[in-house]
N, C-alpha and C positions, 0 to 999 in steps of 0.2 A: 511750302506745299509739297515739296521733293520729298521730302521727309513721310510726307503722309498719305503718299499715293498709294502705297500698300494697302492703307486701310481702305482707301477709299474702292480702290479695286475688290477687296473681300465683301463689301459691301452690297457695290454692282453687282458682282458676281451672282448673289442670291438672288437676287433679282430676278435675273437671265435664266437662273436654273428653275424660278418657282414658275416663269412665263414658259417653259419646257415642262411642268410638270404638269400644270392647270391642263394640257390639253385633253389627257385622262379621264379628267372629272364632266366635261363639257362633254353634254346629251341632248338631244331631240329638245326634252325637256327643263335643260338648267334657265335660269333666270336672272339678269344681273344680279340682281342682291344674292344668289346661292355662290355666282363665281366670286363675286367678291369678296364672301362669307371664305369660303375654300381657301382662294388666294392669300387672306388674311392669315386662316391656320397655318400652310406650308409655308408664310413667312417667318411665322412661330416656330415652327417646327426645326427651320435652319436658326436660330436665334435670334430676332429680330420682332419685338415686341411694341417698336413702337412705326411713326410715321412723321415725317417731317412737316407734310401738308395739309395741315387745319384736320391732323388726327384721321385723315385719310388714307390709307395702307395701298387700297387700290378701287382705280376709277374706272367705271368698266360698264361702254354703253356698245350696245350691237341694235341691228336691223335700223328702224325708222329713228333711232337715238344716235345714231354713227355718225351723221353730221352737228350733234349739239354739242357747244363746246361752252363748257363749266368748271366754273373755280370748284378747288374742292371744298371748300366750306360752304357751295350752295350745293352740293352734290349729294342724290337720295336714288339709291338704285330703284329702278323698277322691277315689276314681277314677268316684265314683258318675256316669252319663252322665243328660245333659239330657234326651233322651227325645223325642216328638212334643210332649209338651205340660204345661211345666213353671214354676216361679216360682225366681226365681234372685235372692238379695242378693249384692250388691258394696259392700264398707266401703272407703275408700280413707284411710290415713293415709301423706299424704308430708311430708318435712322435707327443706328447705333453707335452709341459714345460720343453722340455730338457729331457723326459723319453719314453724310448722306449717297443715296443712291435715286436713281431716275432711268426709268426704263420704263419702254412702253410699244407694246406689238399689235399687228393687227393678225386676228385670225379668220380663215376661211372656214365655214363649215359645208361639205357638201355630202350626200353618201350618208347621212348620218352621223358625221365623223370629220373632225379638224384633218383637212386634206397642206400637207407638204409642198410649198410653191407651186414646184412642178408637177403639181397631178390637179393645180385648179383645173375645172372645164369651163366658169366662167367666166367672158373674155373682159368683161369690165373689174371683176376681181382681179384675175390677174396681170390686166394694165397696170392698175392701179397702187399693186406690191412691184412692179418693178420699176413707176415711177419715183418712190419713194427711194428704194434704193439707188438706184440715178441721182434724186437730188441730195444724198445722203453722200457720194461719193464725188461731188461738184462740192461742197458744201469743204470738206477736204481738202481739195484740190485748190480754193480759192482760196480759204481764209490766211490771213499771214500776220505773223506777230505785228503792232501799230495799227491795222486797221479800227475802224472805228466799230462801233456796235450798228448805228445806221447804215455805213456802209455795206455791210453785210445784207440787213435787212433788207437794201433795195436790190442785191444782187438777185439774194434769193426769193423774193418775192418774182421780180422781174422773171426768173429761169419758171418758175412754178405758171404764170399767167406765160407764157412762151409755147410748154406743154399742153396747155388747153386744161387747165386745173385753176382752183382758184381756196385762199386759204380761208382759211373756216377758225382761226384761231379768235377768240371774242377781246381780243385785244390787238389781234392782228400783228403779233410778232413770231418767230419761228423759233427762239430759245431764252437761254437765262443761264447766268452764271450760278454756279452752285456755292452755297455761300455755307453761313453757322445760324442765320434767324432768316425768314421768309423775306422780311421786309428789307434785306440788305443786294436781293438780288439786283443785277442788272439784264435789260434785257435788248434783244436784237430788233429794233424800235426806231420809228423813227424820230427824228431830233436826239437821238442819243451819239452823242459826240465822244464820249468815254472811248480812249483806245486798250485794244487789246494786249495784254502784256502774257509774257510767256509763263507766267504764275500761276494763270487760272484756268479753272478747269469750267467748263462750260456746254452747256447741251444744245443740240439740235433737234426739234421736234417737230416738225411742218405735220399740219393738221388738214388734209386737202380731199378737194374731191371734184370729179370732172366738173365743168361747168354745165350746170342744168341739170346733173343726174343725182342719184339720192344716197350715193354709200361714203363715208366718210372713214379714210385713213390717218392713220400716224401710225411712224415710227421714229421711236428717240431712243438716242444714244448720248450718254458723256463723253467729252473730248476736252486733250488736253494735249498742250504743245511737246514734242520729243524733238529729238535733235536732226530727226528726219522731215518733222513736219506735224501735221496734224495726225491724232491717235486716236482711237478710240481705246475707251477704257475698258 
């Protein structure tokens, strides 16, 4: 796997840059199926022509869809429009050369315009992006080579209902190992006994939203083991 972290980072990489570029194209008026139309092309455009996930490039639900959480093989954007002031997720899975990427942001729209952390004004959006990162840097902080995959699971479920959040994921796990076929992942689940080995590289995605209230977050990141601990990739 040492050997193939390079690629696996140039992979990421686009990712990261196309979820920085989208924010451009995002109008009053865009529509999931137009962002995800967009996001497709800039994935194109950095060289990345395919998708590792049932042909999905990128899954991308805002306003009253922000809490639906869907495989991407049942996944069909809607025409629903952004609006004056709304929360948009963008899941990004590309594949090139048999190596995978996994990225996935939430965006704020207010002002007419994807507003930067610090200038949301509203206060349940911007809970909401700093709980994420909080459990993203717990998530870190915990995991350690040998744990198990359940172990994890119940940590991070346990920290997420603690916050007064509650996960929204339709399988109710918080990651998956990144693998070579879909069907070889393992994921952060419970009854999964598998322990963690220093080999693999693995994502974190908590998919959450206050309890009771109606906006649904994610952020995901690849992680893999360094010599200092957990990394992001």
């Amino acid at each position: 796997m040492n050997d193939k972290l390079a690629e696996y980072q140039k992979v990421q990489a686009v990712a990261k840059i196309v979820l920085e570029e989208i924010e451009k194209f995002i109008t009053e008026n865009s529509t999931e199926k137009e962002i995800a139309e967009q996001c497709k092309k800039l994935l194109e455009k950095h060289g990345i022509q395919e998708s590792w996930y049932y042909g999905c490039p990128a899954l991308v639900l805002l306003g009253s869809r922000s809490c639906v959480s869907v495989s991407g093989k049942d996944y069909f954007p809607s025409e629903e429009k952004v609006g004056a002031e709304n929360l948009i997720t963008i899941d990004l899975s590309p594949l090139k050369n048999g190596i995978w990427g996994d990225c996935s942001r939430t965006f704020i729209f207010e002002n007419r315009k994807i507003q930067a952390k610090e200038n949301v004004k509203n206060d349940e959006f911007a809970e909401g992006l700093k709980i994420e990162e909080f459990l993203h840097n717990h998530f870190k902080n915990y995991v350690k080579v040998g744990m198990t995959f359940e172990q994890i699971y119940f940590e991070m479920n346990s920290e997420i209902q603690k916050l007064g959040y509650e996960n929204l994921d339709f399988l109710g796990n918080v990651g998956h190992t990144i693998e070579t076929k879909k069907e070889n992942r393992l994921y952060f689940e419970k009854d999964n006994k598998t322990k963690l080995n220093e080999n693999m590289l693995f994502t974190f995605e908590p998919h959450i939203r206050k309890a009771g209230k109606k906006w649904g977050f994610k952020l995901e990141n690849i992680y893999y083991f360094s010599a200092v601990g957990v990394e992001e990739l």
